[in-house]
Each structure stands twice: as C-alpha cells, then as structure tokens.
C-alpha positions, 0 to 999 in steps of 0.5 A: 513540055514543061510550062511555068509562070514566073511572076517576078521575072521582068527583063531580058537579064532575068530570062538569061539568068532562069535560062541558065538555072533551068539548063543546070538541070539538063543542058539540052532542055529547050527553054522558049521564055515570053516575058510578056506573059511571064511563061516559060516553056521547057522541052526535054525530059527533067525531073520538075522539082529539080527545076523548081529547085534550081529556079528557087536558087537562082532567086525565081519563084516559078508555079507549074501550068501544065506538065 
C-alpha cells in the first residue's frame, strides 16, 4: 500500500479530482482518502512516481508516507 499526504487537498472536489489522477495510472487502484488528516491510501500495484506524476498534473503536490 501505497500512503501519501496531500497538504493542499481541502474539500470533497479535490478528493474526486486526485481520485480520478491516481486511477489514470491504473483503474483498479483502490484510493481510501481521509481529508481530515489529508492522507491517501492507495492499494494495488503501480509505479510511485507515475502517481506523483499524475498528481503533480492534476495540480496536487503529494509527499510519500509509507510505500
């Protein structure tokens, strides 16, 4: 599983909107998002830094808690 942290994700828009970036990478990645403490939690298997990449488009800067 994947963890991130997304310090500038703030409302329920912006969790469709990461949603929809991580799931361009790989539709059957699991996204679980907690907007109180910002983290996202990814499960299946995809390449970190095409995710990173994807976020960064979308306009989200993410950091990696855990991989």
């Amino acid at each position: 599983m994947l963890e991130l942290i997304i310090e500038d994700m703030t409302c329920g828009h912006c969790s469709g909107m990461v949603t929809k970036a991580v799931q361009k990478v790989d539709a059957s990645l699991v996204v679980d998002i907690d907007l109180s403490t910002k983290i996202v939690r990814i499960s299946g298997n995809a390449d970190t830094a095409s995710i990173l990449q994807q976020l960064d488009i979308a306009g989200y800067t993410a950091q990696v808690v855990t991989e």
